[in-house]
C-alpha positions as CSV (number, residue, x, y, z in Angstrom):
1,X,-68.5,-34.2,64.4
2,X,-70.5,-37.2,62.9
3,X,-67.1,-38.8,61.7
4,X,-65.3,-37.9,64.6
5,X,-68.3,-39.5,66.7
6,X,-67.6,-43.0,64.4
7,X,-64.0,-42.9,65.2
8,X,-65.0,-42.7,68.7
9,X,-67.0,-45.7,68.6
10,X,-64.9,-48.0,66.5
11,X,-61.8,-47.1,68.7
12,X,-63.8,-48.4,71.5
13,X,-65.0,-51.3,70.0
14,X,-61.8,-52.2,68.9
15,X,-60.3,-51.9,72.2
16,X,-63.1,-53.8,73.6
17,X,-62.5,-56.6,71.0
18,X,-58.7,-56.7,71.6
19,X,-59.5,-57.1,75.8
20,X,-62.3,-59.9,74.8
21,X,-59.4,-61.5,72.7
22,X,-56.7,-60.9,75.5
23,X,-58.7,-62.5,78.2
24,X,-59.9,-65.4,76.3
25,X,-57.3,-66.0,74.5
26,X,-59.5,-66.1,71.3
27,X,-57.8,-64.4,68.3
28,X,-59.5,-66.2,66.1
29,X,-61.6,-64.1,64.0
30,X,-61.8,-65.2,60.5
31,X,-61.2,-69.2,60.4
32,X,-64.5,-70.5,61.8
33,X,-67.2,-69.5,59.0
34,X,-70.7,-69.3,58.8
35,X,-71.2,-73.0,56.9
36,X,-68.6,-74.5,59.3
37,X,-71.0,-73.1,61.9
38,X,-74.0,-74.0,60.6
39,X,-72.4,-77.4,60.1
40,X,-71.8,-78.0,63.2
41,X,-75.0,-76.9,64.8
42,X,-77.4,-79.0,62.8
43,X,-74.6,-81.7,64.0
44,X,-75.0,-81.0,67.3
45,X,-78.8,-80.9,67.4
46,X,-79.1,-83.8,65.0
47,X,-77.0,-86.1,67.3
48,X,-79.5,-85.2,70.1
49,X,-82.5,-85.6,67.8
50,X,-83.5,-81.8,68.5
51,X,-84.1,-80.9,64.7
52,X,-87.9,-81.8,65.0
53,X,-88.5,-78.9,68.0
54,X,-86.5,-76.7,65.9
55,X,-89.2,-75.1,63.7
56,X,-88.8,-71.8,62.7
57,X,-91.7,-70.6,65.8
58,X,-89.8,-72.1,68.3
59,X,-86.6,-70.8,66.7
60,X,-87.7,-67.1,67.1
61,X,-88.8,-67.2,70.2
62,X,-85.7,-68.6,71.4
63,X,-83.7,-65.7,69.8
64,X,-85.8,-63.6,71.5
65,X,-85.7,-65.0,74.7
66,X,-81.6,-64.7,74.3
67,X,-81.6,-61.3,72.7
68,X,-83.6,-60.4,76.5
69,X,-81.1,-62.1,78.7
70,X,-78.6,-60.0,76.6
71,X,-80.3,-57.3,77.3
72,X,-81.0,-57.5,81.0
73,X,-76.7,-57.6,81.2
74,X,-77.5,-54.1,80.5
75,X,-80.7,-53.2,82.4
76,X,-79.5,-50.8,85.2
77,X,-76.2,-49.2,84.1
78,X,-75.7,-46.3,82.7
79,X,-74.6,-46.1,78.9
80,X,-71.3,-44.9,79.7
81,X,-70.9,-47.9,82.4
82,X,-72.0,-50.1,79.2
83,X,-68.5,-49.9,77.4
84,X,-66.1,-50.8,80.2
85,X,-67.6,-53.8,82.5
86,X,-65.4,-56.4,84.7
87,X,-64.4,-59.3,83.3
88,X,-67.2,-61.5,84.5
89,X,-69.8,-59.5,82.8
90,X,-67.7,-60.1,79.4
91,X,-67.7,-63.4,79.7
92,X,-71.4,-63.4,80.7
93,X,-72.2,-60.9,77.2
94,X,-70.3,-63.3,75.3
95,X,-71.7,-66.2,76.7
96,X,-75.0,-64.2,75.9
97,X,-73.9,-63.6,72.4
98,X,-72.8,-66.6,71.3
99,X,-76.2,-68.0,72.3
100,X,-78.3,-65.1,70.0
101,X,-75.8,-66.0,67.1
102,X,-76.7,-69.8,67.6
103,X,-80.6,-69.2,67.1
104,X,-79.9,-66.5,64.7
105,X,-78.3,-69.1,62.7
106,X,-80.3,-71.9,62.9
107,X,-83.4,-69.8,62.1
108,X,-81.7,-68.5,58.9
109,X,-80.7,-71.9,57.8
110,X,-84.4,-72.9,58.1
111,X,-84.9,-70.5,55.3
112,X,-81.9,-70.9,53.3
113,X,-80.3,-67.7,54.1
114,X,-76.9,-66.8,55.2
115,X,-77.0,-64.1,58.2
116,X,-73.9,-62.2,56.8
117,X,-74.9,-62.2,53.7
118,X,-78.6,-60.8,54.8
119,X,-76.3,-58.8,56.8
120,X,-74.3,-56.6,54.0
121,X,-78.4,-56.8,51.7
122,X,-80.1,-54.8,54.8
123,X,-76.7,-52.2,55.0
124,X,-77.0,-51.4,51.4
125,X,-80.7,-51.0,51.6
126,X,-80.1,-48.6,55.0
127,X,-77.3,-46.9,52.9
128,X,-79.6,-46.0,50.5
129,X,-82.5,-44.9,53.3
130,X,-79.9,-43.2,55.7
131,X,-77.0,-41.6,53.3
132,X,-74.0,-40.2,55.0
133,X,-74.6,-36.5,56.1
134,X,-72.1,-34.1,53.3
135,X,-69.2,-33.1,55.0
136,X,-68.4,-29.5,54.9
137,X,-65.2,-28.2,54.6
């Protein structure tokens, strides 16, 4: 049940990622790179002499303030609604997204750390404090 459940999600995230794709033309999944992106955000807030408001606080509380207006896409449907929205709403949750992986980036590079890499630590770790239910046979 619990693998069958997993299947179930990543076959409709999958989908979901081939319709993003299809309607924005974006297939581009593994050129652009985390130090390209970081590159190019301290390059755009450099040239608009932003890096002195960018303190780690303020960084934070912008995430935050992003991961809400991701949330609030989501406020009054029902989960099941949640998987299959219009194609305005998509744009809008990547729109939304893009901004939260912005301030998630810039507040990791204030500390020296790379958000995948953080990314694949904290699975390990919750590998270890969640292991995979025995399958019975």
């Amino acid at each position: 049940m619990f693998i069958a459940l997993l299947n179930c999600n990543a076959n409709i995230y999958f989908a979901n990622l081939q319709k993003y794709q299809n309607s924005t033309g974006n297939t581009n999944t593994n050129n652009d790179t985390m130090e390209k992106l970081r590159a190019d955000l301290h390059t755009f807030a450099s040239i608009r002499d932003w890096r002195p408001f960018h303190t780690p606080k303020n960084l934070a509380m912008a995430l935050s303030v992003e991961v809400a207006e991701l949330t609030e896409i989501f406020q009054w449907m029902k989960g099941e609604e949640s998987h299959d929205v219009e194609d305005d709403i998509r744009k809008h949750i990547a729109e939304e997204v893009g901004d939260v992986m912005i301030y998630l980036t810039m507040l990791a590079e204030a500390f020296d750390l790379d958000p995948l890499i953080c990314a694949k630590e904290k699975m390990k770790l919750n590998q270890k404090k969640y292991p995979a239910p025995e399958i019975l046979e």
